[in-house]
N, C-alpha and C positions, 0 to 999 in steps of 0.2 A: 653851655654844655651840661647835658645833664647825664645822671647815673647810667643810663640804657646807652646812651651814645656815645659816653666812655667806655664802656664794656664791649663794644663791638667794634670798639677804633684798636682795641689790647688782642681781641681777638684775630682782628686782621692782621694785626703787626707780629701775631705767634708763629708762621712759617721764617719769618728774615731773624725774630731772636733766634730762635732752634738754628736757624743758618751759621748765626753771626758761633755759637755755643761751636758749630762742627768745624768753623773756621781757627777759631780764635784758640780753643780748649782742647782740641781731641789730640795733641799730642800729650796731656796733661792723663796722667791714670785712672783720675778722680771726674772724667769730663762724663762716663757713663751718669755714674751718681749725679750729678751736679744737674746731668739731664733729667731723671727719675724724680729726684725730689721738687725742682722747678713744675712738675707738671704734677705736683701731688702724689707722689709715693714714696713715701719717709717709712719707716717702721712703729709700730706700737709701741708708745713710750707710756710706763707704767707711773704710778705715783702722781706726786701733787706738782705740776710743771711749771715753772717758772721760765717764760721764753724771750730771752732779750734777741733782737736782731741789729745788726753791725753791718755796713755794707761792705770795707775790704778790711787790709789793715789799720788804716789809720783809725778808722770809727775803736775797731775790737782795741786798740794800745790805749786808744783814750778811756776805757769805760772799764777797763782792766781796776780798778781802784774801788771802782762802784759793784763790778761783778765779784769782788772778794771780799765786800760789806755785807752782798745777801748772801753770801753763800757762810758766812759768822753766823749771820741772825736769822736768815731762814735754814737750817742743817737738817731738815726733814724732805725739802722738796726737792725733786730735780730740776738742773740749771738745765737750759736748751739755749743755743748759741747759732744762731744762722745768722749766716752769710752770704753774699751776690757773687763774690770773684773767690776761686780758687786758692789764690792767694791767700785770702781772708780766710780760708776753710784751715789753710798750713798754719798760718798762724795759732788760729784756737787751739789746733788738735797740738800742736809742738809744746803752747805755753802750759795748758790743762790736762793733757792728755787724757785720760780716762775719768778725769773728774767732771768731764760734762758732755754729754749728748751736742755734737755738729750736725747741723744740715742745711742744705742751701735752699734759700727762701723763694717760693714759691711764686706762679707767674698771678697776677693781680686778677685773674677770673674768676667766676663764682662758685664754677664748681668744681675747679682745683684746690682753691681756696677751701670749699669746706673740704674736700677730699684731706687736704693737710690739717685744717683744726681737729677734725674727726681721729687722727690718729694718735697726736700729741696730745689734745683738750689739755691748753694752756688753764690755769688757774689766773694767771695774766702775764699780760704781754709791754712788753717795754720795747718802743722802738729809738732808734739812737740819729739824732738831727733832722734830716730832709724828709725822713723816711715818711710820707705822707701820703699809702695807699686806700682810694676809697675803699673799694669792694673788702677787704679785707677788714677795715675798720669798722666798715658797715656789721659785716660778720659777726664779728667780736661782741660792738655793742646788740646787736640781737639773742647773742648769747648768754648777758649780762657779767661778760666777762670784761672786767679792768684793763684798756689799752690807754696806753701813757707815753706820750711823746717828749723824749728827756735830751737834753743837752741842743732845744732847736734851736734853729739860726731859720733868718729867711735874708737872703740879699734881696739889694734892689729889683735887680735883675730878674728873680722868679718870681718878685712881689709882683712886677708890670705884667711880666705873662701869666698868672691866674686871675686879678683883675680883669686883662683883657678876657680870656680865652673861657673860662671856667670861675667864675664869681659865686653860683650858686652851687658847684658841687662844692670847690672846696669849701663854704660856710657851712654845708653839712656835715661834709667827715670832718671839721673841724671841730666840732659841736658833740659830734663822737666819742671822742677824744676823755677819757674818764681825768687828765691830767697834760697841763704842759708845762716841763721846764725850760726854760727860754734860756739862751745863752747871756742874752744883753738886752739892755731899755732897745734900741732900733727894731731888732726882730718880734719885740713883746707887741709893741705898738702897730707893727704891718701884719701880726699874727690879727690882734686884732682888730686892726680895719678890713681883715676879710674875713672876721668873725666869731671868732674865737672869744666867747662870753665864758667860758664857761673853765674854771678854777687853773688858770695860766700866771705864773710865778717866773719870776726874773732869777736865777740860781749862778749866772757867771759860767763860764767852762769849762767842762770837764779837763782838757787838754792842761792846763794849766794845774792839774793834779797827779797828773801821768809821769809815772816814775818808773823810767825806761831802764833795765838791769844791763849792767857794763861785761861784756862780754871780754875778760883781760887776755883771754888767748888769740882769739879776734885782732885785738886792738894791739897787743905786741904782733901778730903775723902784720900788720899793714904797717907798721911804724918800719918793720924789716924792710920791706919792698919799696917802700917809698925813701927812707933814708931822710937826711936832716933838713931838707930845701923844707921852703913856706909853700903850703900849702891852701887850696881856694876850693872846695868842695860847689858841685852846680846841684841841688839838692829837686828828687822828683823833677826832672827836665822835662817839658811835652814837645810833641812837634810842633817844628819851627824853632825853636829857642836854638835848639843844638849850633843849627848853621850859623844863626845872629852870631851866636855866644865865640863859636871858633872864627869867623870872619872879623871877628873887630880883634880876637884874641892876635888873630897874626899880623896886625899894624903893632900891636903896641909889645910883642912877641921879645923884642931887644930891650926892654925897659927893665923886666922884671923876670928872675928864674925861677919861677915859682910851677909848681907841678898844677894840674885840673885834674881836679875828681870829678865828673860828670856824670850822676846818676840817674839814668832814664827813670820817668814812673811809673812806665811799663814794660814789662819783662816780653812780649814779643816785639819791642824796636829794640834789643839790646844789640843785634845784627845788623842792623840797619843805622843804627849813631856811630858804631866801631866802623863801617862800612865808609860814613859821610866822612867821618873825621881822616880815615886814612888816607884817602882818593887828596885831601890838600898836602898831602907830604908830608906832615908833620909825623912824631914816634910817638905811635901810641900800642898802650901795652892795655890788656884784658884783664880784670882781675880774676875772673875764673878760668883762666890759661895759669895763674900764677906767675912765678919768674920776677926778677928783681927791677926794679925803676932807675935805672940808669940818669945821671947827671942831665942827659937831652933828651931824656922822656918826656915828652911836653903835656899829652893829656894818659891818664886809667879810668878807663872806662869801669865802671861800676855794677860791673853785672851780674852783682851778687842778691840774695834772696835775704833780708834781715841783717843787714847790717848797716843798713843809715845810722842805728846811733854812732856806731865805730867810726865812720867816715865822720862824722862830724866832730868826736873829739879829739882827733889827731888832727882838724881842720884849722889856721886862723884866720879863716872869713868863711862866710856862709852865704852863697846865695839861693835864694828862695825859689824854686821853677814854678813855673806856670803864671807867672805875672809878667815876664816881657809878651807872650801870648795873650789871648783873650780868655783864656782859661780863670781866672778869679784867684789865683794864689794856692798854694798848700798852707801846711800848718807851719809857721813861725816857731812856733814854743819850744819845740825839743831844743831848737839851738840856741836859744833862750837860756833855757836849763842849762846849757854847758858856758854860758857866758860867752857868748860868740860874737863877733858883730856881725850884723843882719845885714843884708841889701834884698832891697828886693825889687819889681819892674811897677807899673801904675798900673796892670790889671790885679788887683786883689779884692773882690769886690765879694769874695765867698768868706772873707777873713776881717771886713772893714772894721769892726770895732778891735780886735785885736793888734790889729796894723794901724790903729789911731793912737791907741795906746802907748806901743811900741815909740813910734817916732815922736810923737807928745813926751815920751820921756826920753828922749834922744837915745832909747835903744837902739834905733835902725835905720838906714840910710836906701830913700827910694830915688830909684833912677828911671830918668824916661825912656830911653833905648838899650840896645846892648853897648853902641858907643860911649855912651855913659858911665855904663856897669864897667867897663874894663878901665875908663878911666879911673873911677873912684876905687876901685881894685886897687890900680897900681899907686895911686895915693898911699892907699893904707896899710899897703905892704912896704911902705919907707917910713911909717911912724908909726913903731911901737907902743907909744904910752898913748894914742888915740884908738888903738884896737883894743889896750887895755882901756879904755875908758868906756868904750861905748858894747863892749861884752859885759864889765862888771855894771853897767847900767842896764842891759837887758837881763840880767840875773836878778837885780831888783824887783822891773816889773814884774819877773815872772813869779816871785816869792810872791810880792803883794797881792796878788791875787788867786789865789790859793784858797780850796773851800768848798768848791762846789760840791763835790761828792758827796759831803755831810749835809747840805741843803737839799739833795738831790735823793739821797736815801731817806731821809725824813719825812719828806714831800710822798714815796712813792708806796714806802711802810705802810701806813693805814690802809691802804686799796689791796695789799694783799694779806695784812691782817684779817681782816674783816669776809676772808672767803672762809 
């Protein structure tokens, strides 16, 4: 595939995103905007722009450590923070508020694309993991503006479909690319055998520098409602997991009185997991209904907007979502930081060196099904000094690797010195 016939597979597919935007967004107040800037109408941003892009929350919490490095040592330029998801847009504008310019990133065409550079004229542009768009990189580099690919990962998994599908674009916009920081040796080396010659550095992850602020008022309201039972947080759930996770939940239901936090990682199924879960009988309570967790509460559904860290330190286990699914995993590390013990499913294939890690140091315990997961659950809710063991061993890992951001700013400082 090449550059033309990408560009016309994005443009074909522009009526079903704009669909998906009026389905998915437009009860959201910000789905106008999100529409206006995706299509290239952002407003005149004055000054010398420094434009990082984050795809929801998790990319913007990881890179939060690196975006308060340039914003020390570049204090002349304006920050620019776009986002994909809504969510992602709440995040920045809540943590930054007026200290940085939001807007949602724009659809990967040519001449939206310039329509957006033309507005902002990034001075350069930092994109954050995956985020690997031709037309736009192409853009950049014809500009002679500095695009720098920071904190990347490539799974197996996306390795075999550009291989397959697209070999010769991405060795282009790879090529592009004024800088890559790679998360780990696996993604350096698949970067490049699909071509990626051109000044690509190994930096470690960001994630692993992300220092999540403890919200105590938060964190005492959930300690109230849930009360002194042990506690199993289902962290970012996708569909499918939900049902696995409460059908093996109610064999093993008489073992153990332990509450579920169940946190969807999408905020339009949070109706629809309350929904699944109630239909088997069980009592389950809403946390944005509020009201107190009763002794036969069995699952709290989690349907709240920014507070996964909270759920997870009133947690004593952690399960991981998106790995009993085919989904590749979420991020480990936050529970990591709280010293949690981990479990997580054998789809993780978006996290694999961090989840090598993890269990290479007996931080975390993988299971093959959800029958599994509630086994080893209910294991570890009858031995204390094994949940302390295998938390204060994921606090380990997560210390010793610690760093990137500092490799990560140094790397990306000269390319915007040098404008």
């Amino acid at each position: 595939m090449n550059r033309f016939v990408y560009t016309v597979l994005i443009i074909l597919s522009l009526p079903f995103a704009l669909l998906r935007i009026l389905l998915r967004d437009a009860k959201n107040s910000n789905w106008i905007r999100k529409l206006k800037n995706q299509l290239g109408f952002v407003p005149k941003i004055p000054g010398k722009v420094i434009w990082l892009h984050c795809v929801s929350v998790g990319e913007f919490n990881a890179a939060k450590p690196l975006i308060d490095m340039i914003f020390i040592n570049f204090p002349l330029h304006q920050i620019v923070i776009s986002t994909t998801t809504i969510t992602g847009s709440d995040a920045v504008e809540k943590y930054y508020k007026s200290q940085v310019i939001h807007c949602f990133f724009p659809f990967d065409v040519p001449f939206i694309v310039s329509s957006f550079l033309k507005k902002i004229k990034p001075v350069a542009c930092i994109l954050l993991e995956t985020e690997i768009w031709p037309n736009l990189i192409t853009k950049l580099k014809h500009k002679n503006i500095p695009v720098m690919l920071v904190n990347a990962r490539l799974s197996k998994k996306s390795y075999k479909k550009y291989k397959k599908f697209s070999p010769k674009l991405i060795n282009m916009t790879l090529n592009n690319l004024s800088l890559i920081c790679s998360q780990n040796e696996s993604s350096s080396k698949r970067l490049i055998s699909l071509g990626a010659t051109n000044n690509i550095i190994t930096t470690g992850s960001l994630k692993f520098d992300s220092n999540e602020p403890n919200n105590s008022e938060t964190i005492q309201a959930l300690k109230n409602i849930t009360g002194d039972r042990k506690i199993v947080v289902f962290a970012s759930t996708r569909k499918g997991e939900e049902f696995q996770i409460i059908k093996s939940y109610l064999k093993l239901k008489s073992k153990f009185n332990a509450l579920l936090i169940i946190v969807p990682r999408h905020p339009e199924r949070f109706n629809e997991v309350f929904s699944m879960a109630n239909e088997t009988g069980l009592n389950v309570k809403r946390r944005s209904l509020g009201g107190h967790c009763e002794q036969d509460t069995d699952i709290l559904i989690g349907d709240s907007m920014g507070e996964m860290m909270s759920y997870l330190i009133i947690s004593d286990i952690a399960f991981i979502g998106g790995s009993l699914t085919n989904n590749g995993g979420q991020n480990m590390l936050e529970a990591a930081s709280l010293s949690k013990p981990i479990i997580f499913g054998p789809s993780v294939f978006n996290f694999e060196e961090i989840s090598k890690r993890l269990l290479d140091d007996g931080s975390a315990i993988q299971v093959r099904n959800a029958e599994e997961l509630m086994k080893t659950i209910s294991e570890l809710l009858l031995d204390d000094e094994k949940r302390r063991l295998i938390g204060e061993s994921a606090k380990t890992t997560f210390e010793n690797n610690r760093g990137a951001t500092t490799k990560i700013f140094n790397a990306i400082a000269p390319h915007i010195k040098n404008i």
